[in-house]
C-alpha positions in Angstrom: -9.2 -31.7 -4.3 -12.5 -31.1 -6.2 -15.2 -33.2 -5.3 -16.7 -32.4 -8.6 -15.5 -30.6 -11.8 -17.5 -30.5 -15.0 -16.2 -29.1 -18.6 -18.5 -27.9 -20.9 -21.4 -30.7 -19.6 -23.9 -30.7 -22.0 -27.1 -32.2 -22.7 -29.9 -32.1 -25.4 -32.9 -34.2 -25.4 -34.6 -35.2 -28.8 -36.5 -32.5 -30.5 -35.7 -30.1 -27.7 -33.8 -27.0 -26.9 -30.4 -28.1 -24.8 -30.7 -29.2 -20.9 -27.4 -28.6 -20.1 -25.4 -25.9 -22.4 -21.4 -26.2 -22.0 -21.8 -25.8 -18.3 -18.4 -25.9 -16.0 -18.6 -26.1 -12.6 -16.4 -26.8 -9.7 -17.3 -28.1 -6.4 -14.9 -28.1 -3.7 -14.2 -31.1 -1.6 -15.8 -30.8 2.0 -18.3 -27.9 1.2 -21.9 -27.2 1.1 -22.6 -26.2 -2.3 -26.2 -25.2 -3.5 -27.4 -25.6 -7.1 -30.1 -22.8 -7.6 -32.1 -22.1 -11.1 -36.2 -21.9 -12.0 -38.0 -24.7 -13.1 -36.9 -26.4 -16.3 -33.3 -24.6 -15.9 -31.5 -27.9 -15.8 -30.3 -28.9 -12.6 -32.1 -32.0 -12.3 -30.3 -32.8 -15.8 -27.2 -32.0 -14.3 -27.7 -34.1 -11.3 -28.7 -36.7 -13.3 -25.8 -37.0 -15.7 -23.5 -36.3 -12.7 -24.8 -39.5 -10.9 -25.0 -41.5 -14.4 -28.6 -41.8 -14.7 -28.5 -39.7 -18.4 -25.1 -39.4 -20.8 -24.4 -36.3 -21.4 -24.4 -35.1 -25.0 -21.1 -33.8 -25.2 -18.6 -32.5 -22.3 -17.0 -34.9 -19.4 -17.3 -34.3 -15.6 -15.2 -35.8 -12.7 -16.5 -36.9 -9.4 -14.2 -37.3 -6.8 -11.3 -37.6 -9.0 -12.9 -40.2 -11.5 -14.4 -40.1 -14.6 -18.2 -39.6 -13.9 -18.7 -42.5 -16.4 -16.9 -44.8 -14.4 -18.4 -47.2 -11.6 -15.8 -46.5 -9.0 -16.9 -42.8 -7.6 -20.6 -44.5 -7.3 -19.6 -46.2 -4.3 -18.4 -43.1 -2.6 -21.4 -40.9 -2.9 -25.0 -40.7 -1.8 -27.8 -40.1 -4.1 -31.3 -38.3 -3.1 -33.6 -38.1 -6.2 -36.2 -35.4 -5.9 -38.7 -38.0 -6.8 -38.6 -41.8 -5.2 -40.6 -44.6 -4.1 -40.3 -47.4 -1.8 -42.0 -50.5 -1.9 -44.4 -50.0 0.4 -44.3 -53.5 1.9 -40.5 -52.9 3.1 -39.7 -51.8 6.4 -37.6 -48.8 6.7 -34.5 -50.7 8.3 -35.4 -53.1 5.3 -34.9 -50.0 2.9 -31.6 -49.5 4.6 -30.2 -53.2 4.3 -31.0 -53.1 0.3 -29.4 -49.9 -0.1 -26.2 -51.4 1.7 -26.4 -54.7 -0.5 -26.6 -52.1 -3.5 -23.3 -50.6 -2.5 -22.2 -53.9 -1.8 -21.0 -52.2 2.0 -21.3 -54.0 5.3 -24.0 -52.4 7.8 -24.4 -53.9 11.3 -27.4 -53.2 13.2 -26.0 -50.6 15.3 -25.1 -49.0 12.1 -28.6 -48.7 10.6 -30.2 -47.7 13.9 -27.3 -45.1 13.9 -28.5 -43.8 10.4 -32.2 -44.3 11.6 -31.7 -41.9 14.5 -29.5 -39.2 12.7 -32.8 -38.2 10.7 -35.4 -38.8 13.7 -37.0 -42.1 12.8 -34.9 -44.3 15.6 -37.9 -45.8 16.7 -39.9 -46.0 13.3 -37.4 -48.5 11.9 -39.8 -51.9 12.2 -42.7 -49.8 10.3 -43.5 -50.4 6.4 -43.2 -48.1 4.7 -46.9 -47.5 3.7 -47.6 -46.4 7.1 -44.8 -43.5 6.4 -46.0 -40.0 6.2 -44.5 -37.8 2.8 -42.0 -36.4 5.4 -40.8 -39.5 7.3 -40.8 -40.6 3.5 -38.2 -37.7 2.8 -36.2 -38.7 6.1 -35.6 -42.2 5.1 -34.6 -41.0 1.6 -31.5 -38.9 3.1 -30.5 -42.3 5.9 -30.3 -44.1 2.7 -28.4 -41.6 0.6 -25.5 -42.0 4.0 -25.3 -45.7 3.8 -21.7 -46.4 3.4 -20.8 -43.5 4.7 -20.3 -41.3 1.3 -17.8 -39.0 0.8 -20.1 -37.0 -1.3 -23.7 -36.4 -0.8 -26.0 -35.2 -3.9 -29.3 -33.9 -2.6 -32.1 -32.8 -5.1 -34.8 -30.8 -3.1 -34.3 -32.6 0.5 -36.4 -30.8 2.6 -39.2 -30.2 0.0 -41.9 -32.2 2.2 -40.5 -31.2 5.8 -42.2 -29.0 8.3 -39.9 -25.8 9.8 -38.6 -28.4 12.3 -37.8 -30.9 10.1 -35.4 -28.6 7.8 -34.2 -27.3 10.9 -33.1 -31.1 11.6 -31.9 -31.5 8.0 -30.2 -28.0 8.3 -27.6 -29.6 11.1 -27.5 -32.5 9.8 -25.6 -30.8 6.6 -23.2 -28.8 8.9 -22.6 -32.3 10.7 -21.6 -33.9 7.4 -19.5 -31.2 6.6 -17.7 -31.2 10.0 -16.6 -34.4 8.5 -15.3 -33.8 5.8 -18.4 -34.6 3.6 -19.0 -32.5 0.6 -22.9 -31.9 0.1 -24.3 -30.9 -2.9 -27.6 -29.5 -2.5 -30.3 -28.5 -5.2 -33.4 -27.2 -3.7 -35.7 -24.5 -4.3 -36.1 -22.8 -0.6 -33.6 -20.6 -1.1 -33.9 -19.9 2.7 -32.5 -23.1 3.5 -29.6 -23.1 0.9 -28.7 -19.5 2.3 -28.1 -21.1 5.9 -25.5 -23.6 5.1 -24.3 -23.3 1.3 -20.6 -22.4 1.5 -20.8 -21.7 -2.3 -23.7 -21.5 -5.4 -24.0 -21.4 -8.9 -27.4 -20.3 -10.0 -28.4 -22.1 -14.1 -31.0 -20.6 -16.4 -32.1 -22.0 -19.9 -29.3 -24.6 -19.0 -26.0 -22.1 -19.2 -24.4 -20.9 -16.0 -25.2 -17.3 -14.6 -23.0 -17.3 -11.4 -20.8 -19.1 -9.6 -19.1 -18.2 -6.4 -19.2 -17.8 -2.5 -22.7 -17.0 -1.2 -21.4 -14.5 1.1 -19.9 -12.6 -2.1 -22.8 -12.8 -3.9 -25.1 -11.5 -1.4 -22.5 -8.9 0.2 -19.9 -8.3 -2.4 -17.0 -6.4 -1.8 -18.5 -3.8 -0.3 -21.6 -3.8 2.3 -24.7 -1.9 3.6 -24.7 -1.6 7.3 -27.8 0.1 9.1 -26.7 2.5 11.7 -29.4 3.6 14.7 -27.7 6.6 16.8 -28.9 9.0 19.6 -30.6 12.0 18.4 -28.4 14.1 16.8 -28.2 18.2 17.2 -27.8 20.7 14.4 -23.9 21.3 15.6 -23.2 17.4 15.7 -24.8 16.5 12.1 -22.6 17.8 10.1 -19.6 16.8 11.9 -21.0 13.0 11.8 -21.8 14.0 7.5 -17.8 15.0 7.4 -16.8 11.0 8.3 -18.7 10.4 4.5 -17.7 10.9 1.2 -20.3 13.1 -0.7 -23.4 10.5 -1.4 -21.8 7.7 0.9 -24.5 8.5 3.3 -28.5 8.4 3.7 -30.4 9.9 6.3 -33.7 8.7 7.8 -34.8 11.2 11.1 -37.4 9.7 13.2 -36.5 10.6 16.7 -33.4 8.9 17.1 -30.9 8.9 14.0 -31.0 6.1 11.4 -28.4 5.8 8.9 -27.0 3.4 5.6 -23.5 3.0 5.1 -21.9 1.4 2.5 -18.3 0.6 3.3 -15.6 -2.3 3.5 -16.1 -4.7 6.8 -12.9 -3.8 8.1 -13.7 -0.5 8.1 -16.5 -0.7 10.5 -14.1 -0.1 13.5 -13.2 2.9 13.3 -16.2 4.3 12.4 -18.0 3.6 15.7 -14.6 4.8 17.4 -15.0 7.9 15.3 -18.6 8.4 15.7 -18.4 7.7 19.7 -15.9 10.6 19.7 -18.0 13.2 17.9 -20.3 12.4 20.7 -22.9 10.3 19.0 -24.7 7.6 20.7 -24.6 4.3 18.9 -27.4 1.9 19.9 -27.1 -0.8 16.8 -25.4 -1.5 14.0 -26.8 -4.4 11.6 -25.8 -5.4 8.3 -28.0 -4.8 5.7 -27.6 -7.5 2.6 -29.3 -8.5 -0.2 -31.7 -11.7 1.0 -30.4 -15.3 -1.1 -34.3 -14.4 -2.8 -33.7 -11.1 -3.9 -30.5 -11.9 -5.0 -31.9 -14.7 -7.4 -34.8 -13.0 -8.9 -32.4 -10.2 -9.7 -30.0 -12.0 -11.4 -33.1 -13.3 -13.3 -33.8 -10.3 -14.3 -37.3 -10.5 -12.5 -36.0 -7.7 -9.5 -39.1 -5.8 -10.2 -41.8 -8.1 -10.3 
């Protein structure tokens, strides 16, 4: 099932060049999927329209198998808005209970404090919100977008006010929902975070779609790079290692011991170690050697060079 399909979602604000242009996505029930683009290329549009905050322009959507203009899917997701305020006079288990009543959904008290706990504020749950820092702030935002238990979470920039061990939290909590079966879609600008639990991307610019796919195909492709560090090889041995490679399939780097790039399929990795081991060579490490989720963007930006 797709948790989310869109067909040629568009949106153009007054006097203004389009948001959104025909963009089709799919999002896959029960993955992590990471919405990447510069500022001002339309993902918080999309989200928006998505959630039914904006009406699209032209185009229709479906969110877990509904129209996204009707109510029912609303029920079944959970919403983080890059930017939101609570009342600062509210408690955060007071936060909690209005987002239940919202969804019209049941919570008990074990409940909240369960929710309270999953993003590290168990024992911050009688404090007002005032008292908050931005990053408990961001914590509560996420145990409110999981009240009645969603089966789709929409994320815009989650860990953009949490220290390293708060996006390490936020980072598990993601693989948690998706353990059960929750799909996550996640739009956030550290591109370090989205590259260590998206299943699946699509990167937007000017409001049209440049890619869409698995991250591991983007960053690796078909084929990939793997660094090779061997024992010093001897004038007899070299070219006997250099016969393995087809002409150019091979890069040298002598410093001492032998370094070496390969470019080759992953299965293939096998037998090369089995054939280097038995030309003699000495293999100390082998270590893949990919495009980072960074690189990859600004090159498909066309901004490699800067």
């Amino acid at each position: 099932m797709r948790a989310i399909q869109t067909l040629g979602l568009t949106k153009i604000y007054p006097g203004g060049a389009p948001a959104c242009d025909h963009i089709n996505l799919t999002v896959n029930q029960g993955e992590i999927f990471g919405l990447l683009g510069p500022n001002g290329a339309g993902k918080s549009t999309l989200v928006k329209m998505l959630v039914g905050l904006t009406h699209p322009t032209a185009g229709s959507a479906r969110v877990l198998g509904f129209s996204f203009r009707e109510l029912a899917p609303r029920r079944r997701l959970g919403y983080l808005p890059e930017l939101f305020r609570y009342p600062p006079w509210l408690k955060a288990q007071e936060v909690l209970d209005f987002h239940a009543r919202l969804l019209r959904v049941p919570m008990s008290r074990e409940e909240r404090q369960g929710l309270l706990r999953r993003v590290g504020l168990e024992a911050h749950g009688g404090e007002r919100v005032r008292r908050f820092s931005k990053g408990m702030q961001q914590r509560l935002g996420i145990a409110a977008a999981l009240v009645g238990h969603p089966e789709l979470v929409i994320l815009d920039e989650p860990t953009s006010a949490l220290d390293p061990i708060g996006r390490h939290e936020v980072s598990q909590l993601l693989r948690e929902l998706k353990q059960a079966g929750v799909t996550v879609f996640l739009n956030s600008h550290l591109l370090s975070d989205v590259e260590k639990v998206c299943d699946s991307v699509a990167l937007i610019d000017k409001g049209r779609v440049l890619y869409q796919g698995f991250l591991q195909e983007a960053l690796y492709g078909g084929v990939r790079r793997y660094r090779l560090r061997l024992g010093a090889l001897d004038s007899e041995m070299k070219p006997r290692v250099q016969a393995l490679f087809p002409a150019g399939m091979i890069q040298w780097s002598d410093s001492g011991e032998t370094e070496m790039t390969v470019a080759l399929m992953r299965q293939q990795l096998p037998d090369l170690i089995s054939q280097l081991v038995g030309l003699g060579a000495s293999v100390y490490e082998v270590e893949p050697d990919h495009l980072s989720l960074e690189d990859w963007f600004l090159q498909r930006l066309g901004k490699g060079n800067l």
